[in-house]
FITORNU-520852 format. One record per residue: residue number from 1; residue in one letter; z, x, y of N, C-alpha, C in turn. Coordinates in Angstrom, 2 decimals, always signed. Example, Ala and Ser with C-alpha at 12.3 -4.5 7.8 and 13.67 -1.06 7.14 Angstrom:
<tidrens>
+-----+---------+---------+---------+---------+---------+---------+---------+---------+---------+---------+
! num ! residuo !    n.pz !    n.px !    n.py !   ca.pz !   ca.px !   ca.py !    c.pz !    c.px !    c.py !
+-----+---------+---------+---------+---------+---------+---------+---------+---------+---------+---------+
!   1 !       a !   +7.80 !  +13.19 !   -5.69 !   +7.80 !  +12.30 !   -4.50 !   +7.80 !  +13.20 !   -3.30 !
!   2 !       s !   +7.08 !  +12.85 !   -2.25 !   +7.14 !  +13.67 !   -1.06 !   +7.87 !  +12.90 !   +0.03 !
+-----+---------+---------+---------+---------+---------+---------+---------+---------+---------+---------+
</tidrens>
This chain:
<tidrens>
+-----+---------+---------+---------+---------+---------+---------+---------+---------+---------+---------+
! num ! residuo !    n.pz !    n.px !    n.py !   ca.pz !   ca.px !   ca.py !    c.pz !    c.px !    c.py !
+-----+---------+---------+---------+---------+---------+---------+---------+---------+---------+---------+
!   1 !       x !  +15.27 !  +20.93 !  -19.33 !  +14.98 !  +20.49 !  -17.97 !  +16.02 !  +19.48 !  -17.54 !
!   2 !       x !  +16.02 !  +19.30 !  -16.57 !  +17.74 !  +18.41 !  -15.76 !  +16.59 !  +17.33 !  -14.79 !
!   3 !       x !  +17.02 !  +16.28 !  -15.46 !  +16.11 !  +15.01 !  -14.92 !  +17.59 !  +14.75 !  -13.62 !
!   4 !       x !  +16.67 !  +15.04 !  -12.27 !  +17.29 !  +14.41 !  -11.54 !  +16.47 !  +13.28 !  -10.70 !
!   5 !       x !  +17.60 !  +11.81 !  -10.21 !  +17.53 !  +10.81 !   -9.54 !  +17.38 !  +10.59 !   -8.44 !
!   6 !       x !  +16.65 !  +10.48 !   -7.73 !  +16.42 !  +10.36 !   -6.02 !  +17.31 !   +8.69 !   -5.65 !
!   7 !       x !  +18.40 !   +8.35 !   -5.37 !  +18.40 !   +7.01 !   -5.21 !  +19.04 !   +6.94 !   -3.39 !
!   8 !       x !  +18.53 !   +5.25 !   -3.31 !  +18.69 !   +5.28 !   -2.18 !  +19.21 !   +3.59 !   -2.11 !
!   9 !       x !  +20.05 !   +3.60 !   -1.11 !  +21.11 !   +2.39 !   -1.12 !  +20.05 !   +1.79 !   +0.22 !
!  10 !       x !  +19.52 !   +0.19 !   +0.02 !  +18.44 !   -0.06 !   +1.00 !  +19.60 !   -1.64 !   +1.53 !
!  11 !       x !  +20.00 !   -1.14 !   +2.81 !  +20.81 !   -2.17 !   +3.21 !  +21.25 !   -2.64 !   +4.52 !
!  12 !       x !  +21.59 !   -3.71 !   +4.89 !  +21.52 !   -4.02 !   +6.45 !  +22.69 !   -4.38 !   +6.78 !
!  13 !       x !  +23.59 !   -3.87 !   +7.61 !  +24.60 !   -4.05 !   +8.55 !  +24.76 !   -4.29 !   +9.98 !
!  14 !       x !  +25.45 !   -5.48 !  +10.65 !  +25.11 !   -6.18 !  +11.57 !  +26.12 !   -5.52 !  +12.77 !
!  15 !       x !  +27.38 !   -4.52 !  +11.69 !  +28.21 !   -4.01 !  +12.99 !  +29.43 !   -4.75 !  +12.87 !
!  16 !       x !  +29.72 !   -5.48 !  +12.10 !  +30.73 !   -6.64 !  +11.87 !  +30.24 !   -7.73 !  +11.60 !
!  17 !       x !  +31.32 !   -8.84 !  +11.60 !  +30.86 !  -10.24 !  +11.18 !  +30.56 !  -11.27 !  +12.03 !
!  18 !       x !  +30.59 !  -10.55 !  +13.78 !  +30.43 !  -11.31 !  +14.97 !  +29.29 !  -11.49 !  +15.21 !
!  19 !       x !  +28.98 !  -12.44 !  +15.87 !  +27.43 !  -12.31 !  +16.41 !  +26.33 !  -12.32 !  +15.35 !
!  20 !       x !  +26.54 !  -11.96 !  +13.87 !  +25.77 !  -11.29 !  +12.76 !  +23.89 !  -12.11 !  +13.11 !
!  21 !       x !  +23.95 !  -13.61 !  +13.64 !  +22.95 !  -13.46 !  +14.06 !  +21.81 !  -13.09 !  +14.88 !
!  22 !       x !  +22.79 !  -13.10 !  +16.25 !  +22.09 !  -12.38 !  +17.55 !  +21.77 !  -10.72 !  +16.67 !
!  23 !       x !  +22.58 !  -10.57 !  +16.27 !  +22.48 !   -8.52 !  +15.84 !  +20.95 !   -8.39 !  +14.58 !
!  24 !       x !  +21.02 !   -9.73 !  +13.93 !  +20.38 !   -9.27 !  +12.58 !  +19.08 !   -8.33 !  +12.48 !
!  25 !       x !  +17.81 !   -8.79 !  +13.94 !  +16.94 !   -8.47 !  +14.25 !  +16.88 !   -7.01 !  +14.41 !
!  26 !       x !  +17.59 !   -6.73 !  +15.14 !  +17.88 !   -5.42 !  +15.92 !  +18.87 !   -4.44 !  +14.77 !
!  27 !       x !  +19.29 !   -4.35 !  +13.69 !  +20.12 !   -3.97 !  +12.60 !  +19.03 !   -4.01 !  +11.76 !
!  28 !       x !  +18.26 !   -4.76 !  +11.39 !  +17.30 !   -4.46 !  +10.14 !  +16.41 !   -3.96 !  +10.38 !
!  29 !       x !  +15.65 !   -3.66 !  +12.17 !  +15.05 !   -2.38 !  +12.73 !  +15.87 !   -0.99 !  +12.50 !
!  30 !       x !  +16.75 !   -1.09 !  +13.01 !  +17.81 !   +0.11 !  +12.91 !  +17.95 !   +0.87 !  +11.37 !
!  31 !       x !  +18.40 !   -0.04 !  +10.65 !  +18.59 !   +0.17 !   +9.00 !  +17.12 !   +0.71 !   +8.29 !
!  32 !       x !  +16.24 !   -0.27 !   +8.45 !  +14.91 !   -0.28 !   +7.72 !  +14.05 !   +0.75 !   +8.28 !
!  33 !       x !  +14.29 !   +0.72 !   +9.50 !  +12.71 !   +1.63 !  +10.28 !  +13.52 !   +2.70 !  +10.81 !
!  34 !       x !  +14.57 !   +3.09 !  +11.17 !  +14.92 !   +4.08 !  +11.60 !  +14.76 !   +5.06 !  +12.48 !
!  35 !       x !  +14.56 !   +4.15 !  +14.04 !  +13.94 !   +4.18 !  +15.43 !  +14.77 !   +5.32 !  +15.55 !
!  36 !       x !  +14.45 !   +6.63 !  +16.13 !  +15.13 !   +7.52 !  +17.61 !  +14.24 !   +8.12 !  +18.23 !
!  37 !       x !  +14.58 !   +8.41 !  +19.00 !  +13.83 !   +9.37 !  +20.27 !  +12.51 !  +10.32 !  +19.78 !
!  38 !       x !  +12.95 !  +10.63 !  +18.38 !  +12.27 !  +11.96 !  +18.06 !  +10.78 !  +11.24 !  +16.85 !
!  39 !       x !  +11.27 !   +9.95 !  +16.57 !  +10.58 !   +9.02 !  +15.83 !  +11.11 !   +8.58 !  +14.83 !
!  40 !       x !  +10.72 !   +7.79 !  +14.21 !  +11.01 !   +6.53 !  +12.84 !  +11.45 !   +7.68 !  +11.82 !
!  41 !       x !  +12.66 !   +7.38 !  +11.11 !  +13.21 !   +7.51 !   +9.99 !  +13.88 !   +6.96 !   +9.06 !
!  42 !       x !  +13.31 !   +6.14 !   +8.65 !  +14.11 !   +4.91 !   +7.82 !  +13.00 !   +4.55 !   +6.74 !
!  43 !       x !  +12.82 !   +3.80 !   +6.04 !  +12.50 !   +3.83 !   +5.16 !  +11.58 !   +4.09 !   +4.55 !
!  44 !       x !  +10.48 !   +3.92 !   +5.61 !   +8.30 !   +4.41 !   +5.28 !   +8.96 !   +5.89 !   +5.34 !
!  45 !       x !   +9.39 !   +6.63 !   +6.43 !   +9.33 !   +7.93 !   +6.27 !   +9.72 !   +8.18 !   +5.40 !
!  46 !       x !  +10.78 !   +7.64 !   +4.02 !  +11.53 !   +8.39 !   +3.06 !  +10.19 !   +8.22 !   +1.92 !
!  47 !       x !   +9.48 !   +7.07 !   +2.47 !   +8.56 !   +6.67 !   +1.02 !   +7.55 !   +8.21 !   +1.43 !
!  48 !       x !   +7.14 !   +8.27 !   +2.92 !   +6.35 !   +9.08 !   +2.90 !   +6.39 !  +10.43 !   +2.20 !
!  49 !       x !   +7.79 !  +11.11 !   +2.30 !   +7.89 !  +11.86 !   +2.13 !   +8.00 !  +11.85 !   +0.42 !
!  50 !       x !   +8.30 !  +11.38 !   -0.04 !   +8.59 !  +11.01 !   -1.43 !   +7.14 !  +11.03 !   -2.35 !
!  51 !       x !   +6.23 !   +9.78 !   -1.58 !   +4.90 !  +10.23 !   -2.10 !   +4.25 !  +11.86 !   -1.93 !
!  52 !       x !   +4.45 !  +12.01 !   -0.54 !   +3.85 !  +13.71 !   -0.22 !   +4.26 !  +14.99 !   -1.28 !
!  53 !       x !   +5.64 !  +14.30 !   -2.34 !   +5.82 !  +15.26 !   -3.12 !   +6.04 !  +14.74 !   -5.01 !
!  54 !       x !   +4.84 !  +13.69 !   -4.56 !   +4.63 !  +13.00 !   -5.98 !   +5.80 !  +12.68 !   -6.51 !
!  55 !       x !   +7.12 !  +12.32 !   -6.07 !   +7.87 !  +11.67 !   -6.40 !   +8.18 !  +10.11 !   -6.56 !
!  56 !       x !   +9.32 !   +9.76 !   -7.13 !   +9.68 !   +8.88 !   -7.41 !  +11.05 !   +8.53 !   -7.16 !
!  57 !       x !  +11.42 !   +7.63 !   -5.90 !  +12.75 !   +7.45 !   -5.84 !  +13.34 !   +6.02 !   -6.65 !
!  58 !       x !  +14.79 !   +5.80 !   -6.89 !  +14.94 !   +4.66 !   -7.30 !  +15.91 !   +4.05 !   -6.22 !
!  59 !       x !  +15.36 !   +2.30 !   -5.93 !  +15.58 !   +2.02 !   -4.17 !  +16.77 !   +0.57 !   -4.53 !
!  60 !       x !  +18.47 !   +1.33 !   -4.78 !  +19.12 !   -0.44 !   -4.62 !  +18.52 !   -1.09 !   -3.69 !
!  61 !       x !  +18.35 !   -2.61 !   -3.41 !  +18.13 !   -3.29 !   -2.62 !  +19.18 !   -4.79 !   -2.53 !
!  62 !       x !  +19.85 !   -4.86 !   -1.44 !  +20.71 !   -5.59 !   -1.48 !  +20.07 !   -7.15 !   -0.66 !
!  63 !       x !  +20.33 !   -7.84 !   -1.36 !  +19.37 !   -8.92 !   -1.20 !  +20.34 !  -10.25 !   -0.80 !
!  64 !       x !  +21.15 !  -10.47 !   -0.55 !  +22.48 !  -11.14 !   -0.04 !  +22.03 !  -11.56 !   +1.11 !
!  65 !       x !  +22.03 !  -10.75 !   +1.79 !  +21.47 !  -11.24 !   +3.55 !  +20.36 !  -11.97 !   +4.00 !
!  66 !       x !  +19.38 !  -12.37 !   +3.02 !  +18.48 !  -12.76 !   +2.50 !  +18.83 !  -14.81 !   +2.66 !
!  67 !       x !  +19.91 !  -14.88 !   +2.31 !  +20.17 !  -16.11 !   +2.13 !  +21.24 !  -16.95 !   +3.18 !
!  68 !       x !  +21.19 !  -15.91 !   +4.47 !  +21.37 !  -16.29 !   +5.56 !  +19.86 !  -16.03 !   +6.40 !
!  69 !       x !  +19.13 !  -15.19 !   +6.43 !  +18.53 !  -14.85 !   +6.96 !  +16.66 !  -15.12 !   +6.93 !
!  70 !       x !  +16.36 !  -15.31 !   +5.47 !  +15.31 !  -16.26 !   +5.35 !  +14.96 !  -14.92 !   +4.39 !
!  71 !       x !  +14.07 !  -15.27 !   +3.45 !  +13.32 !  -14.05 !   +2.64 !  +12.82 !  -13.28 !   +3.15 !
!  72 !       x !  +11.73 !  -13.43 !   +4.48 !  +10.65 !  -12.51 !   +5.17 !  +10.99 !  -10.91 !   +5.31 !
!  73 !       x !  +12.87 !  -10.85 !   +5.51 !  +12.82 !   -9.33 !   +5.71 !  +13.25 !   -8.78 !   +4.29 !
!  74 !       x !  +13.15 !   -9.17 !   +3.71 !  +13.58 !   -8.96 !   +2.22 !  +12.48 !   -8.92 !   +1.52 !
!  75 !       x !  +11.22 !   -9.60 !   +1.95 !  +10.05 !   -9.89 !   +1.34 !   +9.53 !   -8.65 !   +1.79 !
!  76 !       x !   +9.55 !   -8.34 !   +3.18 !   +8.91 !   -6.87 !   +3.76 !   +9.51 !   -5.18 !   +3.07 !
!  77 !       x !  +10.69 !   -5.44 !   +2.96 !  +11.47 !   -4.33 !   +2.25 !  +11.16 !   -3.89 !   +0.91 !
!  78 !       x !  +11.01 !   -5.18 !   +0.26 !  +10.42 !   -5.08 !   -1.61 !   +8.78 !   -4.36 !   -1.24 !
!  79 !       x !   +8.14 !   -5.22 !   -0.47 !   +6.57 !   -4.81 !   -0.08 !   +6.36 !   -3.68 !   -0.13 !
!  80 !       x !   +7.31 !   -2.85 !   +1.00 !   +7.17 !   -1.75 !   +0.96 !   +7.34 !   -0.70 !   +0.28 !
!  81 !       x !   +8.33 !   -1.29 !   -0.85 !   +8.78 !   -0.27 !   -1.88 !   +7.77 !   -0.73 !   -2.98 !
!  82 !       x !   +6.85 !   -1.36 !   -3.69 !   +5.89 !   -2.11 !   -4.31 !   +5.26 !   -1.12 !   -4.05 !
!  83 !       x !   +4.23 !   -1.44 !   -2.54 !   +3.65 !   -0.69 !   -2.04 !   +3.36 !   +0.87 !   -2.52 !
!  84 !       x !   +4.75 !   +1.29 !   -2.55 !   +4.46 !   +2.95 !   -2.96 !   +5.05 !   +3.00 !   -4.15 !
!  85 !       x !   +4.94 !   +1.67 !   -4.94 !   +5.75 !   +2.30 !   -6.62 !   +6.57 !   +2.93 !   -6.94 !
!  86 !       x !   +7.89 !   +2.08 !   -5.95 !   +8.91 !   +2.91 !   -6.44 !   +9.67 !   +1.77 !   -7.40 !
!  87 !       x !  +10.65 !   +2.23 !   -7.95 !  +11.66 !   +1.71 !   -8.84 !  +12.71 !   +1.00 !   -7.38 !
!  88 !       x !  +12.68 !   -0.19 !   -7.97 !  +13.45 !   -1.27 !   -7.13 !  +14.64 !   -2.25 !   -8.01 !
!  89 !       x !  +15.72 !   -1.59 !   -7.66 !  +17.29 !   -1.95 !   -8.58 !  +18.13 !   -2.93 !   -7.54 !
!  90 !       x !  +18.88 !   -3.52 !   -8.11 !  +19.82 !   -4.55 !   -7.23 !  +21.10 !   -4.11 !   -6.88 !
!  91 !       x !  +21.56 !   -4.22 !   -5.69 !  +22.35 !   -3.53 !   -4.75 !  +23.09 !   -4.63 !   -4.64 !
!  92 !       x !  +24.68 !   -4.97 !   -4.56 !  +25.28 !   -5.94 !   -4.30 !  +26.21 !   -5.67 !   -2.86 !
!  93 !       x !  +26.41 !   -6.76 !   -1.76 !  +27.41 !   -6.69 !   -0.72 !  +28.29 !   -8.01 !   -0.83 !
!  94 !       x !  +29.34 !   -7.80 !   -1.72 !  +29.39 !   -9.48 !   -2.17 !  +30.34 !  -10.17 !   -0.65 !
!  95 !       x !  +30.60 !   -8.97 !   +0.46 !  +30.45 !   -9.77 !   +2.06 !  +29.64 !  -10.48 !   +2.48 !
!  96 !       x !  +28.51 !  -10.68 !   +1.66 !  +27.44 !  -11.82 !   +2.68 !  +28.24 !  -12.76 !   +1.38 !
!  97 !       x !  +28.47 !  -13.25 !   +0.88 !  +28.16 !  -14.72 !   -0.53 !  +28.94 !  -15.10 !   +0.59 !
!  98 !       x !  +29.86 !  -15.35 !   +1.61 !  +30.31 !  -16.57 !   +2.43 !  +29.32 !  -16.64 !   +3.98 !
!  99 !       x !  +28.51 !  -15.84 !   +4.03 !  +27.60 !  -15.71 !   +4.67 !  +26.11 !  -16.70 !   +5.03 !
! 100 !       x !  +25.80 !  -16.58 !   +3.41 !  +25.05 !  -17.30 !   +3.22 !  +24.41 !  -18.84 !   +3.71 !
! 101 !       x !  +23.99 !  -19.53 !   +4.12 !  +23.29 !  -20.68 !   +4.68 !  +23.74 !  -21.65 !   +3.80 !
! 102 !       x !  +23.20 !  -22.14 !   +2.34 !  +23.85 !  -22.17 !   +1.14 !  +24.49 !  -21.43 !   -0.06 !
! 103 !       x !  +25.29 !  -22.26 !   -0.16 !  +26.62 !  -21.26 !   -0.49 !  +25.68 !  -20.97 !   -1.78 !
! 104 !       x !  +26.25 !  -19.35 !   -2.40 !  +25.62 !  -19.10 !   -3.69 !  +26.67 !  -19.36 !   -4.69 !
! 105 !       x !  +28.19 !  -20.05 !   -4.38 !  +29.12 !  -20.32 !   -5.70 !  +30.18 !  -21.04 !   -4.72 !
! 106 !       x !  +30.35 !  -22.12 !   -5.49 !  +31.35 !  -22.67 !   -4.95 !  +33.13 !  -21.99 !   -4.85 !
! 107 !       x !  +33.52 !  -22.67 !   -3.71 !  +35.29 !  -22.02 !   -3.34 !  +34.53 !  -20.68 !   -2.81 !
! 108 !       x !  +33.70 !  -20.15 !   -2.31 !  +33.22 !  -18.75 !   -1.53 !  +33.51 !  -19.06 !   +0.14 !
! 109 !       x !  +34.87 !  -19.07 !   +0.56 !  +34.36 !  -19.29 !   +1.76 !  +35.35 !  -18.40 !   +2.64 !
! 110 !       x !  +35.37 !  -16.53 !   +2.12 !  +35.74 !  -16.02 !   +3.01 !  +35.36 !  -15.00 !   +2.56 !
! 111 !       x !  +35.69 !  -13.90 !   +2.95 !  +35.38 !  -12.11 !   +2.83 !  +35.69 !  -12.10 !   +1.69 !
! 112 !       x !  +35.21 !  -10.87 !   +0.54 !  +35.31 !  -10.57 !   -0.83 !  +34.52 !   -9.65 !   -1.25 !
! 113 !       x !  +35.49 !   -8.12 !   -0.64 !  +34.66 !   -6.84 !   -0.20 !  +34.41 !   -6.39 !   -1.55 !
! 114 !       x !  +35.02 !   -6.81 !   -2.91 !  +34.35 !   -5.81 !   -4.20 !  +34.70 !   -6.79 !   -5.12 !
! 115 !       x !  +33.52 !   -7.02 !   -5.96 !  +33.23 !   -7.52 !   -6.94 !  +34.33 !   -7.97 !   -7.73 !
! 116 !       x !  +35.46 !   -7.37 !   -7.78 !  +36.62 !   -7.83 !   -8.98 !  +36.83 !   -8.92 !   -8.13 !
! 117 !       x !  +36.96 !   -9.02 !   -6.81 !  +37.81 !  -10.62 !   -6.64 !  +36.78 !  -11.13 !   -6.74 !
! 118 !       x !  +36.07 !  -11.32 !   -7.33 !  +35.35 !  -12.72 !   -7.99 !  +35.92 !  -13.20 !   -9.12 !
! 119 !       x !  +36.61 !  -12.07 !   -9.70 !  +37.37 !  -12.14 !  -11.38 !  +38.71 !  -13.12 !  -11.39 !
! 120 !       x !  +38.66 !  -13.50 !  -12.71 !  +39.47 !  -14.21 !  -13.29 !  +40.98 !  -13.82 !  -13.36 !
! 121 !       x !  +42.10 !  -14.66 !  -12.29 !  +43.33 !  -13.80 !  -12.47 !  +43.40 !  -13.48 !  -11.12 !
! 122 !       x !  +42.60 !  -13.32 !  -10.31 !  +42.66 !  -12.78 !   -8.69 !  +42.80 !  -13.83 !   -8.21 !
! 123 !       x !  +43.88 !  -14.19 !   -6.90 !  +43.96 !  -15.34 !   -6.52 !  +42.66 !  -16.13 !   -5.59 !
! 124 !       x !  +41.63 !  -15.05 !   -5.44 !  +40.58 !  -15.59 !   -4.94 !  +39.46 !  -15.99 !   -5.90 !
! 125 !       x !  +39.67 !  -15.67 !   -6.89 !  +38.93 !  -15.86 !   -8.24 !  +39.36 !  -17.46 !   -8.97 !
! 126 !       x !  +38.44 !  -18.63 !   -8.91 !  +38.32 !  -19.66 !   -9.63 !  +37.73 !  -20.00 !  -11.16 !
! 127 !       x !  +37.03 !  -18.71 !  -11.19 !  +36.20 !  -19.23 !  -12.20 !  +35.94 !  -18.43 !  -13.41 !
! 128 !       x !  +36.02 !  -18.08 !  -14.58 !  +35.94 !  -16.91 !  -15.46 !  +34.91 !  -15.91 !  -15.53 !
! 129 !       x !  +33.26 !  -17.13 !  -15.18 !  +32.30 !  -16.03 !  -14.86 !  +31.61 !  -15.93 !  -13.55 !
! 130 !       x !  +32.29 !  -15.95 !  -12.51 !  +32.45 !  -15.81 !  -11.24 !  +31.41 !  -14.41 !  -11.62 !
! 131 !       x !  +31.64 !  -13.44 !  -11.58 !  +30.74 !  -11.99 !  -11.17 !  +29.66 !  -12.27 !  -11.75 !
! 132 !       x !  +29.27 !  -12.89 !  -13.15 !  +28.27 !  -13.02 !  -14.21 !  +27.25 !  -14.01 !  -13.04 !
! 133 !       x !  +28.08 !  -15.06 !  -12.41 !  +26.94 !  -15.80 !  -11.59 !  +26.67 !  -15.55 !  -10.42 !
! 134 !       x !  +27.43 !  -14.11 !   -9.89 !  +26.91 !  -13.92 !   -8.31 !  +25.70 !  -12.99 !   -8.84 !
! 135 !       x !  +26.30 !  -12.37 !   -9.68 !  +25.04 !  -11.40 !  -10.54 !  +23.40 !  -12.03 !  -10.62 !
! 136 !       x !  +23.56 !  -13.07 !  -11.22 !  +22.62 !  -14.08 !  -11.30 !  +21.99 !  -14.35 !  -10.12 !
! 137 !       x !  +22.37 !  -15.45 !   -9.38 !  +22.00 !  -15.24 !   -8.33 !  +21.33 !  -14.95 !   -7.25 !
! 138 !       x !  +22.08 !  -13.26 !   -7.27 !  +21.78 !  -12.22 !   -6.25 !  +19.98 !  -11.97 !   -7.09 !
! 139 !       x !  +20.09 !  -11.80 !   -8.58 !  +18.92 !  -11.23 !   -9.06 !  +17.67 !  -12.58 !   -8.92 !
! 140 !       x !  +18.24 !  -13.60 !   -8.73 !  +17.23 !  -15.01 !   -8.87 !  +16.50 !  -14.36 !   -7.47 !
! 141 !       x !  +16.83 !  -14.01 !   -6.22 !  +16.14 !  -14.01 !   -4.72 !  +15.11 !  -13.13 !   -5.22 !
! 142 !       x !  +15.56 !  -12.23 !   -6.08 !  +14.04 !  -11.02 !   -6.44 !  +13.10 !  -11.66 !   -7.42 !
! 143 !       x !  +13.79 !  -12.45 !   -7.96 !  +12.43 !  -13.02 !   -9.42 !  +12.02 !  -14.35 !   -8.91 !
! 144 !       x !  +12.40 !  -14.85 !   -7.82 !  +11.88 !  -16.17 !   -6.85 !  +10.62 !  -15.43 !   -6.19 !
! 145 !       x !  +10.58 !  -14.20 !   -5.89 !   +9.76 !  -13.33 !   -5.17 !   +8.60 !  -12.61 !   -6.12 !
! 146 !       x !   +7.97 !  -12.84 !   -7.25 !   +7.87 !  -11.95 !   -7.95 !   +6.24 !  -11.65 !   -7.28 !
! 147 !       x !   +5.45 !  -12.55 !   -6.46 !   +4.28 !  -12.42 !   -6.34 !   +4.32 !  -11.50 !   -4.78 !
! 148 !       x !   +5.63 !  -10.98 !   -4.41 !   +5.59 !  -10.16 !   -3.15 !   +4.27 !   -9.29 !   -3.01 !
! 149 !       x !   +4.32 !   -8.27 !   -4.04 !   +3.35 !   -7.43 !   -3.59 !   +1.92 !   -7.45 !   -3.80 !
! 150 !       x !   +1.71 !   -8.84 !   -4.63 !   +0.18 !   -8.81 !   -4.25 !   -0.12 !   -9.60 !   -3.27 !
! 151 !       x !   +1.19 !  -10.41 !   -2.38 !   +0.30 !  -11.32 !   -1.23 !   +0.61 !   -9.86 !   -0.36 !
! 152 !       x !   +1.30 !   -8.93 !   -0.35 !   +1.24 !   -7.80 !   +0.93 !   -0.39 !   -7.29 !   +0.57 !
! 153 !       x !   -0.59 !   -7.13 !   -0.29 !   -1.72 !   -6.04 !   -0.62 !   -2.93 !   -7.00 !   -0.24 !
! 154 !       x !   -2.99 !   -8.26 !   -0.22 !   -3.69 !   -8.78 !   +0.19 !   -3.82 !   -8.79 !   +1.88 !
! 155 !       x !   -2.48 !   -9.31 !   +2.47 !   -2.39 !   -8.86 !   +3.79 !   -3.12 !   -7.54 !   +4.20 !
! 156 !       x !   -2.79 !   -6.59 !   +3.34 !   -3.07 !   -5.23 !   +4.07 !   -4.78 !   -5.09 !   +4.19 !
! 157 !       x !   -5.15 !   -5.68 !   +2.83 !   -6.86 !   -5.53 !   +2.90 !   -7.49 !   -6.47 !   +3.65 !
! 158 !       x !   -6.55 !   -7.23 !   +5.03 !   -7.78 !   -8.24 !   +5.96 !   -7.85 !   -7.14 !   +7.25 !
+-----+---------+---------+---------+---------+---------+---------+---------+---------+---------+---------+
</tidrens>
């Protein structure tokens, strides 16, 4: 039998780096819920469909934006994937770490579209375990969160 992977990259883009706050609202509708004319396709519909065929997807979740943006939509995104028991993996955009509100590593204070320039030897790279601690980090916003889905499930049963 051929075990195949359903995965799905769960992530929010603002359109550029302008404006990123006026846009955020209206981009994590867009991304997450997946508004058109014909109806919602974004992420409940993928769970829906996923449960409707007793499956199991596995959901990166990029959690970066999170630390400009406050936990709540990050808190709603995990919920929902909780919610329907799916497998929830960490997704990295290491474009938000200068983004961020507080900084998540010091000397971060410009664009740093893939993971190696965090590395040692890159002239944007200070530190030896630069990737080891954005790694960190990025995974601390999900284990800061760990009681997400029983305060949703509580929400859902008032």
């Amino acid at each position: 039998m051929l075990d195949v992977f359903f995965t799905v990259d769960v992530e929010i883009w603002c359109d550029g780096w302008h404006r990123i706050d006026e846009r955020f609202a209206d981009s994590f509708k867009r991304y997450i819920y997946g508004p058109t004319a014909k109806g919602n396709y974004g992420l409940p519909y993928t769970l829906d469909v996923l449960s409707d065929h007793g499956l199991t997807g596995v959901f990166f979740v990029e959690p970066l934006f999170s630390r400009r943006f406050g936990s709540q939509p990050l808190a709603e995104i995990v919920g929902l994937l909780r919610e329907d028991a799916q497998e929830i993996q960490l997704h990295l955009h290491t474009e938000w770490v200068d983004e961020a509100i507080e900084p998540l590593l010091a000397h971060s204070h410009s664009k740093r579209q893939h993971l190696h320039y965090f590395s040692p030897g890159n002239r944007c790279g200070r530190s030896r375990n630069r990737p080891a601690a954005l790694w960190r980090a990025s995974w601390q916003i999900f284990s800061d969160r760990r009681s997400w889905h029983l305060k949703r499930k509580v929400e859902h049963a008032r």
